[in-house]
N, C-alpha and C positions, 0 to 999 in steps of 0.2 A: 629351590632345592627341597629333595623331600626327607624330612626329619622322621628317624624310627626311635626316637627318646620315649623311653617309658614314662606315663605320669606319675602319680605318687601311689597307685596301686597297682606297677606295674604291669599296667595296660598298655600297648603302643598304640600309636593314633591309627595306623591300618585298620584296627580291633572292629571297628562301628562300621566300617565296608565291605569288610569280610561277613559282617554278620548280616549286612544289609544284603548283600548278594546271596547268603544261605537264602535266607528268608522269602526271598524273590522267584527262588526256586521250589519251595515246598508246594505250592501249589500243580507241577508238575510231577513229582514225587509222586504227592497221592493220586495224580491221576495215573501213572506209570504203575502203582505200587501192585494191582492188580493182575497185571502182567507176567510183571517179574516174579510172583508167584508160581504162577503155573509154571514160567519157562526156567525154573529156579535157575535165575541169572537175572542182573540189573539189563533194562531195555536198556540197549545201542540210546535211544533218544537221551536217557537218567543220564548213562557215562557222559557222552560228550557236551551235555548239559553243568556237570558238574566240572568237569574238564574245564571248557571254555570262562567257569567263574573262579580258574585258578586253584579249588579244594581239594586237588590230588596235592598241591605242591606249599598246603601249609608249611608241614616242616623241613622242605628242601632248604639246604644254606641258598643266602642271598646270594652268594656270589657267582652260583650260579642261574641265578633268576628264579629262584623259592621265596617264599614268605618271610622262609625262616621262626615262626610266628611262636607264642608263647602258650605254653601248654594250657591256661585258661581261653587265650582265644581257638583254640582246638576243640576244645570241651565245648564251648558258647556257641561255635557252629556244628558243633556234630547234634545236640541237643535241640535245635532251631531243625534240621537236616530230620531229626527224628519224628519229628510233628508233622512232616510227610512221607515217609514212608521208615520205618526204623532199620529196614536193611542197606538202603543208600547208607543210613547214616553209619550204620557200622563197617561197611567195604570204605568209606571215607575215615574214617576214624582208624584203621587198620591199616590201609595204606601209609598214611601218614606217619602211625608210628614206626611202622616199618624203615618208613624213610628216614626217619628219626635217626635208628638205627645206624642205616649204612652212613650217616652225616660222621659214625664213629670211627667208620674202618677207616684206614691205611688213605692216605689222600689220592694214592693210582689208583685204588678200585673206587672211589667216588669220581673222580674227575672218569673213569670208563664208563660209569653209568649216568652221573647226572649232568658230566659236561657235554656225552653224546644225547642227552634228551632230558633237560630238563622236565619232562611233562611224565619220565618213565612213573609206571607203576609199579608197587614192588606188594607181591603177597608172602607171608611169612610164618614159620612155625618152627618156634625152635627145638621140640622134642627131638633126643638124638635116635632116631628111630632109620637107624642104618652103619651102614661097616664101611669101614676106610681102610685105606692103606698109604704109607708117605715114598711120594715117588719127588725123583728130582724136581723139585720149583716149585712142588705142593703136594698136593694128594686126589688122590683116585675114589670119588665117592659114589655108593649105590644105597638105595633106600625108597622108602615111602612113606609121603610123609601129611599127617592127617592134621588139623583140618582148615585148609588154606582159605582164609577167606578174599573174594577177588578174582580168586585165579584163571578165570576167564578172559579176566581183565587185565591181566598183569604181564609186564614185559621183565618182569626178573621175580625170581625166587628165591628171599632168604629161609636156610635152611637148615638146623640143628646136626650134628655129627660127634663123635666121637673120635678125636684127633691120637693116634697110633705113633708111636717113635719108630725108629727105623726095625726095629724088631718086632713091629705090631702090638707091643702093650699098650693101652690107651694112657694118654699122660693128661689130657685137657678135654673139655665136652667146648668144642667152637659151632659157631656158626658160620657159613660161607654162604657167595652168592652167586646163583645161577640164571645166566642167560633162558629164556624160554625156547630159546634155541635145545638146550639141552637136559628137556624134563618133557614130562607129556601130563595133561590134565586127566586124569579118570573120575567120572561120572559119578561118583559116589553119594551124593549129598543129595541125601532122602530123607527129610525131618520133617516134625511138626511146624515149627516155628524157623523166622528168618531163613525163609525158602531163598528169597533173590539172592541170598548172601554169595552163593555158588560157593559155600565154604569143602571144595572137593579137596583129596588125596595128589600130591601131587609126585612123580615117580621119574628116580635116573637110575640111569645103570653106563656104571663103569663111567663118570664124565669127570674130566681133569678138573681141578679147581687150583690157581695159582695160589702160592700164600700170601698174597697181598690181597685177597678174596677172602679171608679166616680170620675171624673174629674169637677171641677168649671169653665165652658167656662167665664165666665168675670174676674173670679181671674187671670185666664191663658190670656187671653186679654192685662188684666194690669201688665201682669208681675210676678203673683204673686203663682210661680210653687212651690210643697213641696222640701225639699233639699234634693240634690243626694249626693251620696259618692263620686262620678267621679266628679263632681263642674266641667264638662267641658263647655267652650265657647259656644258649640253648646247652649247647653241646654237654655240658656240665651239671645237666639233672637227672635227679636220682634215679638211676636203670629200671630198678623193678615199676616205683610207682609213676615212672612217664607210662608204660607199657599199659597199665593196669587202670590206669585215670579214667583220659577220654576217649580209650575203644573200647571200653565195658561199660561204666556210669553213665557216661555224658548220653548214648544212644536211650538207656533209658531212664534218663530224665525227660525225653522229651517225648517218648513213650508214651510216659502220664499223664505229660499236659495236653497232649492228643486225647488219651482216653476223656481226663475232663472236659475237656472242651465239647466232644460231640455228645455225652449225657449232658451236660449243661446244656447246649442246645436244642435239644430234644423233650428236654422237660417240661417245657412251655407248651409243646402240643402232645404229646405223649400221656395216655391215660393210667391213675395206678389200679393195676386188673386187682379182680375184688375190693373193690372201697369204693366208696362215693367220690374220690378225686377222680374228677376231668385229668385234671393238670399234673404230675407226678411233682411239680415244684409248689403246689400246694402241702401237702403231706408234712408234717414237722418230722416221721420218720425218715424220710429219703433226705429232707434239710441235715437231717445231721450226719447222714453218711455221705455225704456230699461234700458237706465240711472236713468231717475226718479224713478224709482220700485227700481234698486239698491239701490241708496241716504237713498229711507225710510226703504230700508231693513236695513243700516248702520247704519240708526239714531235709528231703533227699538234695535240694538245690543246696541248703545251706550246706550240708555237711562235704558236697561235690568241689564248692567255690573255697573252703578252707581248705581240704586237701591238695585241690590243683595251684592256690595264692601259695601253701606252704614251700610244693614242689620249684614253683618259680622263684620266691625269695630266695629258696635254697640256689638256685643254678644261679643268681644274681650275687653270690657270694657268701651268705649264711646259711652253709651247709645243714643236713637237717642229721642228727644224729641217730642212732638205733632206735630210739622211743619215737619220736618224731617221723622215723620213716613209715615205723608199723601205725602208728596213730592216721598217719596219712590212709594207708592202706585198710584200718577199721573203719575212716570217715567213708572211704569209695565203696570200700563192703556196706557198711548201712545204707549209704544214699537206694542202694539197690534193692535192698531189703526193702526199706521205705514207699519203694515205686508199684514192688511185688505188691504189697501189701494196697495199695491203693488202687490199681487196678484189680484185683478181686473185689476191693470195697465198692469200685463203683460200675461192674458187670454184674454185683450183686441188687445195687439201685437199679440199675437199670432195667433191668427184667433178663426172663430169656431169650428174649428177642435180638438181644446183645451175640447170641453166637448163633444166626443165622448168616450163610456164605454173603450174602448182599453188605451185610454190616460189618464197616472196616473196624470196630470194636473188638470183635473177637480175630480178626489180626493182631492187632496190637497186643492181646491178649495174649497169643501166642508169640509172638518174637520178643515179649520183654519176657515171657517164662524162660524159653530158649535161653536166652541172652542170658538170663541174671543165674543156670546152669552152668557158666561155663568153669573149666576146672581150674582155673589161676584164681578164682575168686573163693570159694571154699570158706563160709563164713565162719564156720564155729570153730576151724582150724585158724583165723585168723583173730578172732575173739580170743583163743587162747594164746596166740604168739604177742598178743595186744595185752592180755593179764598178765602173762611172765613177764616182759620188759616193764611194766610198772609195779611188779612187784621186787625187782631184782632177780628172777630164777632164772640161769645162764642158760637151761639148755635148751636145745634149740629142736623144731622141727622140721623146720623145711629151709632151704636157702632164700628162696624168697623174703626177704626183709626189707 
């Protein structure tokens, strides 16, 4: 019988399989990563590569043949997942919390999607960037909605709205969830960085959505999900920092230790131009920017593995309160800051040779800038919602807490 007991850092024994599987695959990653570039989308080979090791359905409930897995073993593979290609790891890491999500709705729209295909993928954005109307059973939604990462990939679409009463004022901002049956992918996603991501626009017009499909984004914020039969741990951690964790940090943490790795390897036969070093690991200048990039890649892990332990103790019963949730959320903001920061440290060791198209260096360069851009993350907005909750100043700036 196979036991899913957590140990005493609430880790479950899956944790080292799952990770041992990431791992096993990164070497294909960076061979694929190349690819997926140009054709900004994951190769067919990445997905069902990734697929077949079970990482689309981390966070799918067990019961219906998911992981169900704990937001640090999410983080631990998506980070492992980044050291070969950083946009796998983020359409993996998105997905998942995606699924996260729908693990929240109404128990008939999950048994619609995950009891007909445990393996579905879901890409997701919740901005309400569209107009609704409430028709008998649900509502009537049209919109476009930007910037879906996956969606190439994806066999459902959750989506952001503005939920209208029968008179059309809007009373709730929900999210709902659409078949790909009833959205089209448009081409959109033209970026410097995390090209594979296929993070495109995705677009409905006029498609029914039942209400057993509509989720309440501020009810889900506070906590406040319909009750599942499984009552599991997952199900019961904190809305914004599941979201925010291991699909922004965790992809680049492992970013960094990519980038160290290949300057660390390179050094050893790598010349430093202008000096008498042969060797660039000669040099006590390059030593120490080497070192330092290390340091904040270590502190980006440390401050990753408190936030995502806090998140899970929390869904394990010690709720995390308003200080606590935003603390979570400055620990995720620095680990990134921290990554930034050390990949310029060490494209700067490196030479510039670092951003020649041959050198997966200045990829990685590019998809943790990309990446550590995104607008849920907002660092000095969140340093400052981080100094008012410790200093006691009530008011607030964003919902996001």
């Amino acid at each position: 019988m196979t036991t899913t007991t957590p140990d005493r850092t609430g880790v479950p024994p899956e944790h080292s399989a799952l990770l041992r599987g990431a791992r096993g695959l990164v070497p294909l990653l960076a061979r694929n990563a190349e690819q997926g570039e140009r054709d900004r989308r994951l190769p067919e080979e990445t997905v069902k590569s990734l697929a077949a090791a079970g990482l689309f359905k981390l966070a799918v409930p067990r019961r219906y043949g998911g992981h169900e897995a704990s937001v640090r073993t999410l983080a631990d593979v998506s980070a492992i997942l980044a050291e070969g290609d950083g946009s796998s790891a983020w359409v993996v890491s998105v997905c998942n919390s995606v699924a996260w999500v729908v693990s929240l709705f109404p128990e008939q729209a999950q048994d619609e999607l995950f009891g007909a295909d445990p393996e579905a993928r879901i890409s997701g954005v919740l901005t309400p960037s569209a107009t609704a109307r409430k028709v008998e059973g649900g509502f009537r939604v049209s919109g476009r909605w930007h910037y879906a990462s996956g969606a190439w990939h994806a066999d459902w679409a959750l989506i952001g709205f503005p939920v209208p009463d029968v008179t059309g004022e809007t009373v709730d901002h929900g999210m709902a969830l659409l078949p790909a049956a009833d959205y089209t992918v448009e081409d959109t996603w033209h970026v410097a960085g995390m090209r594979a991501t296929g993070s495109n626009c995705v677009a409905a017009e006029e498609v029914f959505v039942p209400e057993h499909r509509v989720l309440s984004v501020p009810k889900a914020m506070a906590g406040d999900y319909p009750v599942q039969r499984s009552g599991s741990a997952l199900a019961r951690s904190a809305f914004t920092q599941f979201l925010t964790g291991a699909p922004l940090a965790a992809p680049q943490l492992g970013l960094g230790r990519a980038a160290l790795d290949l300057v660390r390897d390179q050094a050893a036969a790598k010349a430093f131009t202008f000096t008498f070093f042969d060797k660039q690991r000669d040099s006590a200048a390059f030593q120490l920017r080497v070192a330092e990039a290390a340091v904040r890649i270590d502190s980006a892990e440390l401050h990753l593995r408190r936030a995502v332990d806090d998140i899970d103790a929390a869904a394990r019963g010690r709720a995390l309160d308003a200080l606590g949730r935003l603390r979570a959320r400055a620990d995720l903001s620095a680990a990134i800051g921290y990554v930034t920061e050390a990949v310029d440290t060490l494209l700067t060791a490196h030479g510039a040779g670092g951003f020649a198209e041959a050198s997966p260096l200045q990829r990685i360069w590019r998809d943790s800038a990309v990446g550590a851009r995104h607008a849920i993350l907002q660092p000095q907005m969140i340093k400052e919602m981080y100094g008012k909750a410790l200093l006691g100043v009530e008011e607030q700036i964003s919902p996001l807490v």
